[in-house]
N, C-alpha and C positions, 0 to 999 in steps of 0.2 A: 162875634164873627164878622169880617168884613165884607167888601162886596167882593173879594177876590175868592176867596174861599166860598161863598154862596153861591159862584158861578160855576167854580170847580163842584160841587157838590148835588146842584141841579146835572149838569152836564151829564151825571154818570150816572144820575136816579132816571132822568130823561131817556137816554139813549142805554138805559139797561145793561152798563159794561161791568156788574161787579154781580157779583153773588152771593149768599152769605156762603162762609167756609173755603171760599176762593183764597188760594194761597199763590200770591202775586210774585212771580220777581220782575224788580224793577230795572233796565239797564240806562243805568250809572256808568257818564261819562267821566264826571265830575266839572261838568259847564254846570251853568245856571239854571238851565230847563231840568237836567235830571236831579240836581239838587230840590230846585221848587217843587220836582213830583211827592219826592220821596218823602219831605219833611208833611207836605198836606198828606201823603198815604198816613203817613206814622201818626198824625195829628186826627185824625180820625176812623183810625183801623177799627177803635172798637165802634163805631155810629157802624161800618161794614161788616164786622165781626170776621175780620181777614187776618191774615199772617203774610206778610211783609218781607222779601230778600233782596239784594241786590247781585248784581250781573255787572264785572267788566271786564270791557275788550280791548287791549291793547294792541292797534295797530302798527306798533311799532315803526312807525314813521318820523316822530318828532325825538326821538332821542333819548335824550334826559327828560324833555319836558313830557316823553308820552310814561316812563320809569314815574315822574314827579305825581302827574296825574292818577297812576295804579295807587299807589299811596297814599297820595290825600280820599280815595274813595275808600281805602282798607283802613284807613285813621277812621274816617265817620263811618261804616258802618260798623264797627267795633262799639264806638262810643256812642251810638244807637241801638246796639244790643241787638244786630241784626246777622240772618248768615249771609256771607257773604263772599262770592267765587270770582276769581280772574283768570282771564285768560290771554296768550298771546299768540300773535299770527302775525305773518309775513307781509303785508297788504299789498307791498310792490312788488315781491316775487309772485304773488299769485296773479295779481294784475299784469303782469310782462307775460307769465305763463301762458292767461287764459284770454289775451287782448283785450283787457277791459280800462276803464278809467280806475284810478285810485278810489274816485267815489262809488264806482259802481263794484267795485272788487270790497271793498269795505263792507257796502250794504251788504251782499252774497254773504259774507262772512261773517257779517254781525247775526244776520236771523241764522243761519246756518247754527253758529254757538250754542244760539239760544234757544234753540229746538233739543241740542243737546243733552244743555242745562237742565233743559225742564224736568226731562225724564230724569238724569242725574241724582237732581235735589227733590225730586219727587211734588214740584210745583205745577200747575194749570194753568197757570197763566204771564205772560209777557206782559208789560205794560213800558210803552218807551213815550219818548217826553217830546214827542214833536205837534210845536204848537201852529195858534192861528196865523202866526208868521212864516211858518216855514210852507204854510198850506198856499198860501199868498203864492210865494217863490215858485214852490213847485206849478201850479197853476197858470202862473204867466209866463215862465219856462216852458211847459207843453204848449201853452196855445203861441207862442214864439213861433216853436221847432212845428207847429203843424203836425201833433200826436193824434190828433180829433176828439172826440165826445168824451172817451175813457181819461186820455189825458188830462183836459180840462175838469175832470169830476174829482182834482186833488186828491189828498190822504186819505185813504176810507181810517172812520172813524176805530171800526174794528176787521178784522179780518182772521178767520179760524180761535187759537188762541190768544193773539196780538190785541191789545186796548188801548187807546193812545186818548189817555183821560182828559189831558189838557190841550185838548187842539181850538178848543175855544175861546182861548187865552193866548195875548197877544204875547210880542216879546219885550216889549214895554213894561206892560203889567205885571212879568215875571221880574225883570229887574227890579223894577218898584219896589216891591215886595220884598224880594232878598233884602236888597241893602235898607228897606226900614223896617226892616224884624233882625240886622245886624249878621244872615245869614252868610256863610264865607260860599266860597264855588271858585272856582279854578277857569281862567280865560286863555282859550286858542287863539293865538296869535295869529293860525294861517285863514282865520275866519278874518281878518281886516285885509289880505288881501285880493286886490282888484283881478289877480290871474284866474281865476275860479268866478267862471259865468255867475254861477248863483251871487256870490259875494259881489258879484260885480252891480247885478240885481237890485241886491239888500242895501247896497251903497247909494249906486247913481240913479236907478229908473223908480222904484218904491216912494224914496222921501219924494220925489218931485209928483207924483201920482198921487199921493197925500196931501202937499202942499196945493198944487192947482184944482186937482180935478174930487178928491173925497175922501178927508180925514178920515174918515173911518171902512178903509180901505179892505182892510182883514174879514171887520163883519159881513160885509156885502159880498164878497169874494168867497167865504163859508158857505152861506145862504146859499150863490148859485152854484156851486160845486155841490150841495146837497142836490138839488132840482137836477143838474148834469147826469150826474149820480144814477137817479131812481129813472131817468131815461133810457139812459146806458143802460140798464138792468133789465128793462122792459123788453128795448132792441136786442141783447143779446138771448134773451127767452126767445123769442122767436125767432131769430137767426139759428139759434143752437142745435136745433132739428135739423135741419138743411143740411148743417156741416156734412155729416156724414155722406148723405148721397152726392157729393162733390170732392170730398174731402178724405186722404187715408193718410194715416202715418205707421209708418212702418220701418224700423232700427233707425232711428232717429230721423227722415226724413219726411218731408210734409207733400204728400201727394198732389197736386191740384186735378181734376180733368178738365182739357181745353174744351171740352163741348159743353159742360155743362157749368162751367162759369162763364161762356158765352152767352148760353139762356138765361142768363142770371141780370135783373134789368140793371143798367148803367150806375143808372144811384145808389145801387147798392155792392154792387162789386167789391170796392175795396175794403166796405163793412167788413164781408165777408172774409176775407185775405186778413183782415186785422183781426178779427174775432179767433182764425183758424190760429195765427202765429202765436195770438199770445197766450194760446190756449195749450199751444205745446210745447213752445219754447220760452214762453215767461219772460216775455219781450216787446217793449214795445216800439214800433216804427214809424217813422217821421211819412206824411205825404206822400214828399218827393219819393221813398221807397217802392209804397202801393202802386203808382203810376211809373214805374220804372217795370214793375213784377208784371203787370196788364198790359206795360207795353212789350211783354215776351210773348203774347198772345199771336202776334202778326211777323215775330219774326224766325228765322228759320231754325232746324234742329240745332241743338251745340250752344247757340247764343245763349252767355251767362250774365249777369248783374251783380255787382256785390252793393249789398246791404246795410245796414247800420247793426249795430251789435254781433258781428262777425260772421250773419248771414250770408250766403250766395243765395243764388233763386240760379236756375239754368233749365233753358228748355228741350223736354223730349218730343218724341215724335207724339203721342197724344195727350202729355201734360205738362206741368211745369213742378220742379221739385226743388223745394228748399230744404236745404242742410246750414249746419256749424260748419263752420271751415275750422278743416283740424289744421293744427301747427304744422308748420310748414319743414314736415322731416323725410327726406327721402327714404321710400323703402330697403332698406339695406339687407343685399342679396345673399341666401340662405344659403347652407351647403348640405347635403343630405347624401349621406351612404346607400349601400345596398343596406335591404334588410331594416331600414329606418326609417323614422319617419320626423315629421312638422309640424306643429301647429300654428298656423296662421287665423289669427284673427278666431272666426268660431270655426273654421276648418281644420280638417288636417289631411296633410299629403304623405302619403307612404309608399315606399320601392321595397317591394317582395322579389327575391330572385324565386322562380317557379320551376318545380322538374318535371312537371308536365303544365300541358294547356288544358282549360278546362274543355268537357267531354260540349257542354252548351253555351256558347257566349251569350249576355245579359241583352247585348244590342248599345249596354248604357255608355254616356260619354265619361262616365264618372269613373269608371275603371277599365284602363284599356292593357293590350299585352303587345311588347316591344322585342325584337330581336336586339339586345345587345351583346350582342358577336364584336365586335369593332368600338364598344365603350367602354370606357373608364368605371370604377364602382363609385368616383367622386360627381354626385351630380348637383348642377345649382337652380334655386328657384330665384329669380328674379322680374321686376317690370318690365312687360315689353318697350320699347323705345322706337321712337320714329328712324323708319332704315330698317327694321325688320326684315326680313324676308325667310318662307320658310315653304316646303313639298307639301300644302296639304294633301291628306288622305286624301283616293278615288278622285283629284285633280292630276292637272298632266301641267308640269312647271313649275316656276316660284310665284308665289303669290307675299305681298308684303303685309304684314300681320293687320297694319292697319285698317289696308284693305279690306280684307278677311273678316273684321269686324262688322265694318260697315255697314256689309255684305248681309251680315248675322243681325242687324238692325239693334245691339246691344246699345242701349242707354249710354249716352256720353259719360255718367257718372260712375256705371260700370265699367264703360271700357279702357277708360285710362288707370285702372286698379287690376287690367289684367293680367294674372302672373305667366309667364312661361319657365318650361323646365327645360334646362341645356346639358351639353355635356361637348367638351372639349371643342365649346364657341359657339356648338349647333344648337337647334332649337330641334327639341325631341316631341315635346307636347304643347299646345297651346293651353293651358293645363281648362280640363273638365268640357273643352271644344272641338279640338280636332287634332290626330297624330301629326307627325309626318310622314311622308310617303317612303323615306329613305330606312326608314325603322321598322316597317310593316314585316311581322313575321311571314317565313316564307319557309320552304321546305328544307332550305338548309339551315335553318336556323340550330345552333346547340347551346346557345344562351339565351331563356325567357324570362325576362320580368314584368312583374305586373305592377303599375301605375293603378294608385285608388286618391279618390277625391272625397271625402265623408266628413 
């Protein structure tokens, strides 16, 4: 046994990532790191008493050479007598989709598969091949970008299912090894270039940080990302309480309250903000973001930010609320008959023609009753739009929708999602808020419909 394989094999008896009867699959890129996993798994399955499968993902970016790659890993797991599943996905269309980088739309999709998978092939566990190099990269890329304490704590070694056996192993070591046991593996071309931060990293800032300042740059870099690590872990045990009573999320949005992350002392603030974000949106954010969110603390309602990873943050009148910014698609304005109805989003809107009024009104704004005497059965839902104007109920004039809001002190987030319902150009309901005044049944009324919001 060499000293490479003693390290790989300490590593995983130390740090407790194997089980007996754990049945691994392993994702196979067909680079050198998942080649080098797979062969130490298989080289010592029985010393674990494991069952062994491979996982790959084509992201069908490189072409032929990503087609070349699915094959040479369905050639060796064949001729290792392992099972063995592929898959493929869009990575640029999802990434164009969902605003993300190629890398970050990759990752989503890789673990995404492989959650899959598991259940699928009836496996326990992931095990993916990222080493003390890549731990490196990631490490001085966060503390670069200004991620803070979490950032800096690198690769967790495991995480739920996920084992990443060989993170203590350089990517030196891994080569070594391959080419003097004669093992083949497959090379990405787009890993030599310089347009990709990281590769830019791996290339020009690493070797020189090894060469001047400490050849053995990966261990020490390990060592304090573990120490970062059990920090992190400590601070967020006792931040984690807290969240709550500062803190809501509610249909995807991240509530803050401005009073009580005021009382929240200085140096801990943007813990706080970091701890929340990435707790519910599985994200993490640079600095500069946290001090952009806290500086929405002083300023007025409306004022928004945008984010890293396609956050906003925008401030209400007693909190600060962050969301995903959804794709940027205009609501496209609905048509709705008598007797019909909608479903928007988790609501729906319905028009009843009524041959009587009801004997008790509810009071509610949710369903109200309209004289259409003088409309169309063709009615549209659509967004309000600046220039509105419309009769509200028990007012005397026009008032412009926007206003009307305002007024109603409706959350910025809310109010520019507000629908109204028309009919032949007018605005009949500010829907689920106020009539118009021009619709209001009255004693001559011989056509009632009832408007519901549910």
């Amino acid at each position: 046994m060499n000293r490479i394989e003693q390290k790989f094999l300490n590593f995983i008896d130390e740090k407790k990532l194997i089980r007996k009867n754990d049945k691994i699959l392993v994702a196979l890129s067909g680079g050198p790191d998942s080649v080098f996993l797979l062969h130490l798994f298989l080289k010592y399955k029985n010393r674990f008493k494991i069952e062994i499968g491979a996982i790959h993902i084509n992201h069908m970016i490189r072409g032929k050479a990503a087609n070349e790659d699915e094959d040479f890993c369905k050639k060796l797991s064949l001729n290792l007598n392992i099972k063995f599943i592929a898959v493929s996905r869009d990575v640029k269309s999802f990434a164009r989709k969902n605003k993300l980088s190629l890398e970050e739309a990759g990752r989503k999709i890789r673990y995404s598969e492989f959650e899959k998978s598991l259940k699928k092939l009836n496996y326990n566990k992931i095990a993916t091949a990222h080493n003390s190099s890549d731990n490196t990269e990631t490490v001085l890329l966060n503390l670069i970008k200004g991620t803070g304490l979490k950032g800096i704590s690198g690769i967790p070694i495991s995480r739920g299912n996920i084992i990443r056996p060989i993170l203590n192993i350089s990517k030196e070591e891994i080569l070594n090894y391959l080419n003097n046991n004669g093992i083949k593996y497959r090379t990405d071309e787009s890993n030599s270039s310089v347009d990709f931060e990281r590769n830019y990293l791996r290339q020009n800032i690493i070797p020189l940080i090894k060469e001047k300042l400490n050849p053995d740059l990966e261990k020490s870099i390990l060592n304090s990302s573990e120490i970062f690590k059990n920090v992190s872990s400590f601070l967020d045990k006792k931040v984690l309480g807290e969240l709550k009573s500062i803190t809501e999320f509610k249909k995807g949005q991240l509530i803050i309250s401005i009073k009580k992350i005021e009382e929240t002392d200085e140096e801990i603030k943007s813990y706080f903000l970091k701890l929340a974000i990435e707790e519910n949106f599985s994200v993490q954010l640079t600095f500069a973001d946290y001090k952009n969110i806290i500086s929405l603390i002083k300023k007025e309602t409306g004022k928004k930010v945008n984010l890293s990873n396609s956050l906003k943050a925008v401030r209400e009148r007693d909190s600060i609320v962050i969301f995903k910014e959804k794709r940027a698609e205009d609501f496209k304005p609905l048509v709705i008959n008598e007797n019909g109805s909608v479903k928007i989003d988790e609501k729906t809107v319905s028009i009843k023609k009524k041959d009587n009024l009801p004997i008790k009104f509810s009071g509610s704004r949710l369903k109200e009753y309209i004289s259409a005497d003088k409309l169309s059965s063709n009615y549209i839902i659509r967004k309000w739009k600046h220039g509105d104007k419309f009769f509200p109920l028990g007012l005397k004039g026009t008032k412009k929708v926007s206003d009307f809001l305002n007024e109603l002190k409706i959350p910025s987030l809310k109010k520019k999602d507000q629908l109204v319902l028309t009919n032949r150009g007018q605005i009949i309901w500010v829907i689920g808020l106020r009539l118009d005044e021009r619709f209001k049944i009255n004693n001559n009324t011989e056509k009632v419909i009832e408007l519901c919001l549910k």
